[in-house]
N, C-alpha and C positions, 0 to 999 in steps of 0.2 A: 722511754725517751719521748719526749712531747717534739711535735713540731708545728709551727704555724707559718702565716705568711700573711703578708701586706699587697696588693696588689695596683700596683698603677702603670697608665698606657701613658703612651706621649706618640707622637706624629711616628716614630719610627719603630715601636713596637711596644711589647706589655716586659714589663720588669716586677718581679716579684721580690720582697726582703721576706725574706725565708728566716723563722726562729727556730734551732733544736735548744731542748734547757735536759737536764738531769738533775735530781736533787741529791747531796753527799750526804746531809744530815745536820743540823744540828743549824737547822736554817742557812744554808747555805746552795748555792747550784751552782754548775756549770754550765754555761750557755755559748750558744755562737749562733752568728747573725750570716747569711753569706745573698746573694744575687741569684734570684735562679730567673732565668731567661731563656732563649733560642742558641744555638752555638753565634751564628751570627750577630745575632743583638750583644753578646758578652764579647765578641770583638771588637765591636763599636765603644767599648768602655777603655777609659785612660786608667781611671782610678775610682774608689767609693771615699768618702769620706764619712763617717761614723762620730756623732756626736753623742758624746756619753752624757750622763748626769754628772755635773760638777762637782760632786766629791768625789769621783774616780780622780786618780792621780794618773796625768798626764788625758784626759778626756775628748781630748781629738784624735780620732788615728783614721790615719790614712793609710790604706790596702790596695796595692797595685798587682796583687798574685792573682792574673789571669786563671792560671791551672787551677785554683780551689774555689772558683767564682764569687773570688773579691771578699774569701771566710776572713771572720773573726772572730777568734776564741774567748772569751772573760769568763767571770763568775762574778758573784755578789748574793746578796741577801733582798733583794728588794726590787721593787718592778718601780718602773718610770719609761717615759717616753724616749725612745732616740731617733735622732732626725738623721737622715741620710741627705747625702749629695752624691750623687751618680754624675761624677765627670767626663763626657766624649770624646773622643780624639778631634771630635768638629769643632771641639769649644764648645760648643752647647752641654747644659747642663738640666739634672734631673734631681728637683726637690721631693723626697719620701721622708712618712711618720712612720714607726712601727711602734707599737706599747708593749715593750715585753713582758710577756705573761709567764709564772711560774706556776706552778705547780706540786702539791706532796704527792707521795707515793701513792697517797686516798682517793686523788684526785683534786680535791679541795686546791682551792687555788690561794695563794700567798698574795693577802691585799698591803703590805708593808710599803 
């Protein structure tokens, strides 16, 4: 299992987008995206919003699951950029890029 992370601060603390991916085969992963933070900083969050690459059907999702710090489960074949929105209970809000990266079992990374 691979895992990586993005990291940006804002006035009230550091917020990390955390990537795990597995490969099943046949070009294919499984991935999830989730928030990793202070216990405090992830109770300042309302919601994440998650923008997928637009061939995902349905490519907006919004994740309000406090208890799995804001995971997202997918899969796909291909790596591309997804932009987060990290929503406050302040209102204030927190713009993140993450590029998710795959990986084969070799290591070799899938430039698709």
């Amino acid at each position: 299992m691979q895992v990586l992370s993005t990291v940006q601060h804002n006035t009230s603390g550091s917020y990390k987008v955390v990537q795990s991916s597995k490969y099943e085969g046949d070009d294919w992963w499984e991935w999830s995206l989730w928030i990793d933070a202070s216990e405090n900083e992830l109770n300042k969050i309302d919601n994440v919003i998650y923008n997928l690459h637009f061939t995902f059907k349905d490519p907006v999702k919004v994740v309000k699951t406090r208890s799995n710090k804001f995971k997202l489960d997918s899969s796909g074949w291909g790596i591309f950029t997804i932009y987060v929105k990290i929503n406050f209970k302040d209102e204030t809000v927190l713009d993140l890029e993450h590029d998710l990266q795959l990986e084969y079992p070799d290591g070799t990374a899938n430039v698709n």
